[in-house]
N, C-alpha and C positions, 0 to 999 in steps of 0.2 A: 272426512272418512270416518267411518264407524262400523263396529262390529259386534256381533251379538247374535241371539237367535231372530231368526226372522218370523215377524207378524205375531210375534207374544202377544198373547190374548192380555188385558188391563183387568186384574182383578176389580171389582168394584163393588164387591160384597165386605169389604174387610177393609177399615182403614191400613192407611202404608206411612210411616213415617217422612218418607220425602213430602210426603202430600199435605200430612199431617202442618209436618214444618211451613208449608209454603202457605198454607191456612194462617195461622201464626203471624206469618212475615207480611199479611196482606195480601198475597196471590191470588190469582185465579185460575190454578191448575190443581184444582183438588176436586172430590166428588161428596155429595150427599154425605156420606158414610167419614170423611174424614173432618166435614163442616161439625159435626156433632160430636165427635173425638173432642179438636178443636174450642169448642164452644163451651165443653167440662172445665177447661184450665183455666187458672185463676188471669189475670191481672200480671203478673210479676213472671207468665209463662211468655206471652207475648214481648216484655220486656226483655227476656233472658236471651230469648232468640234472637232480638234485633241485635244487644249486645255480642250475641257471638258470632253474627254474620256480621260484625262491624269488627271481630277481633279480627278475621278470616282475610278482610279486605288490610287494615293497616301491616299484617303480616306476611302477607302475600306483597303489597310494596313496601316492606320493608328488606324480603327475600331475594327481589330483582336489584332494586338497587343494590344489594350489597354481592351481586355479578350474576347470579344464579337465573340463569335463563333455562333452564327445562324444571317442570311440575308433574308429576304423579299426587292428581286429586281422586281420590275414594271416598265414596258415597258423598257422589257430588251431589244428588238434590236437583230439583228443578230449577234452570238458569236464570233467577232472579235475576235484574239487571242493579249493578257493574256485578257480571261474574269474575272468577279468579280470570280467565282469560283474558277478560276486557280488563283489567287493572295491570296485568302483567303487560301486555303486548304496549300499552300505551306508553308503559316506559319504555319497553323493549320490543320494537316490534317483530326482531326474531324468535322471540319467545314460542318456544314448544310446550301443549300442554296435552295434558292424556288427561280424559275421565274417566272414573267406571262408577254405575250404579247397575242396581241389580230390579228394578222397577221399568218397564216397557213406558208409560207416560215419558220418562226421564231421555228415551232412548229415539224417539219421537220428539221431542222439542230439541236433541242433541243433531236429530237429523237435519232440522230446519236452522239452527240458531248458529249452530259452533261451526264456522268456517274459518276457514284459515286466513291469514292476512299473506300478503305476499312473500314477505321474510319467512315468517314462520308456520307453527301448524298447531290446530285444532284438534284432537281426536278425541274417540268416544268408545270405549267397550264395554257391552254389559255385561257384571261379573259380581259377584258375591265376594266381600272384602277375606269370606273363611277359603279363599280360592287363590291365594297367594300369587301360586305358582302361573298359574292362567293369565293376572293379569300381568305381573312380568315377562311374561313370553312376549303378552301385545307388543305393552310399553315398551319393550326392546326392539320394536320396528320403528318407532318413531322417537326416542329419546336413546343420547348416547351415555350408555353406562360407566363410561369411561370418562365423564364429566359431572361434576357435582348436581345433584337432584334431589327438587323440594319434594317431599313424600308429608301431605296434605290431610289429617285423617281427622276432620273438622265435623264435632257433633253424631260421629261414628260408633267411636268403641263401645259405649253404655247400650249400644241395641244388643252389642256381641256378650255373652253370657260366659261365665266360667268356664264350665265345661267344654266349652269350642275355644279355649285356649288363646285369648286375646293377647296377653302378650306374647305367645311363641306366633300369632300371625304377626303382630309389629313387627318382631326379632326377625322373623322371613324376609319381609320387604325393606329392614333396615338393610340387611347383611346382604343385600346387591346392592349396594348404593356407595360409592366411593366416598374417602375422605372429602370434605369439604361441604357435602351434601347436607341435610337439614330435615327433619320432623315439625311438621306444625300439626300443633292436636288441640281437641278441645274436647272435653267430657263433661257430661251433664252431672251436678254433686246434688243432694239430698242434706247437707251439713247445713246451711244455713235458709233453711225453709222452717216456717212454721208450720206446724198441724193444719191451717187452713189451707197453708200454701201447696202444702204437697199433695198434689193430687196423684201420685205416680201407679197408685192402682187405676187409674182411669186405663193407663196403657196397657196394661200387662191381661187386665178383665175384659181389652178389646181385642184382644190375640197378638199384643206386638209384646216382645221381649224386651224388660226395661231394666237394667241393672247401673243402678247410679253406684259411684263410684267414691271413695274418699279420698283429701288430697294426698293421703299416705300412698293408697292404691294408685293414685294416678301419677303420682313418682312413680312408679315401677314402670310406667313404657318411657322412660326417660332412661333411665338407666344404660350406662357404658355412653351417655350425651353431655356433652358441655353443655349448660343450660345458658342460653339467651337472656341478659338482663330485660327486666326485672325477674326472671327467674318462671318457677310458678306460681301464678299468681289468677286471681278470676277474671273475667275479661273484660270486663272497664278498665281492670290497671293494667294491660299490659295494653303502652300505644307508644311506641321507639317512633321519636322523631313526627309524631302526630299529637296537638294536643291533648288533654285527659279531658275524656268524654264527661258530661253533664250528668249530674247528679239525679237528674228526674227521671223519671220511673228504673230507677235505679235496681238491677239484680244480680242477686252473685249467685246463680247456680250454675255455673260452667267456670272448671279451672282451666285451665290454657297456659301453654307455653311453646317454646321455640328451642329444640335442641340440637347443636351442630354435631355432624360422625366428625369423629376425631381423624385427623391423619398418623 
């Protein structure tokens, strides 16, 4: 099942961050325009990414095992494979999961890709993370709010800019979610890059909004959370119950962590 507007037309003038990403990761759901975004960044950007879509996966099973069987993922991205759903369902196969991205390619490979297993369920809406209220209405059709929910906002907030108020959007989708529930986030940091390494005008001089964060900043959508050991921390160190990933091509531009709503 999925929802969204019908037959959005695929920009393909203007790179798209999901596309972007998925260039990066290896993919082949990206166009001209995002191969050449892509192809600016250094070495240690490809690396950054794999590490955070490797934080995404150890935290997502570490979320089911520890009971949590429904997922609210935003700006999910094009479904690499294991996606959050194939990692959770595997342990759990009643696992409920909701996507929303805000890109028509994403809404299209959700139509084909994201089915439901027979316990549980798959879904897909397209929606802009600054649109809160929207995608909790979905996700209130397919996940019960009345039961603890992982609220997924992986590689996200750094597109969202000051002025659109990223934390009062987190604080939105925090503040429908019941005790017991959980934040998994991950933001792109600028703190330990070199001068050669940061290419982050590349994005901002291709029309994509890029606002790297610091880990002081990225404390604050943490806030009113009991933080998940090892805390926050970059995303090679945080692996609960997974060994510590390998030192080679090694990058710490994404902080990461795991925050539980208090009861």
């Amino acid at each position: 099942m999925t929802a969204g507007p019908a037959n959005t037309p695929v920009d393909t003038s203007r790179p798209h961050p999901a596309r972007v990403y998925d260039y990066l990761l290896g993919g082949k759901d990206h166009y001209p325009v995002d191969q050449r975004l892509g192809e600016q960044m250094p070495p240690v950007a490809k690396a950054g990414v794999a590490q955070n879509r490797a934080f995404m996966q150890r935290a997502a099973g570490w979320a089911v095992r520890s009971g949590i069987d429904q997922f609210l993922d935003i700006g999910t991205g094009i479904p690499t494979q294991p996606n959050l759903h194939q990692i959770v369902q595997e342990v759990n196969p009643a696992a409920r999961v909701v996507y929303t991205d805000n890109d028509p390619i994403v809404l299209r490979h959700a139509e084909a890709l994201l089915v439901s297993t027979p316990e549980g369920a798959t879904d897909y809406v397209e929606a802009d993370v600054r649109e809160p209220g929207r995608i909790l209405e979905h996700a209130r059709t397919v996940l019960d709010f009345e039961r603890p929910v992982a609220l997924s906002l992986i590689a996200l907030m750094h597109f969202v800019p000051d002025e659109d108020d990223p934390y009062g959007i987190t604080r939105a989708l925090l503040d429908a979610l019941p005790a017991g529930s959980c934040l998994v986030l991950s933001h792109f940091t600028r703190e330990f890059l070199t001068a050669d390494e940061d290419k982050t005008d590349r994005y901002t001089s291709s029309g994509i909004t890029l606002r790297p964060r610091t880990r002081v900043e990225v404390a604050r959508f943490f806030e009113g959370l009991d933080l998940v050991e090892p805390g926050l921390v970059t995303a090679p160190q945080w692996h609960r119950g997974t060994p510590a990933p390998e030192r080679r091509e090694f990058s710490d531009s994404f902080h990461v962590g795991v925050g539980l709503v208090r009861g």
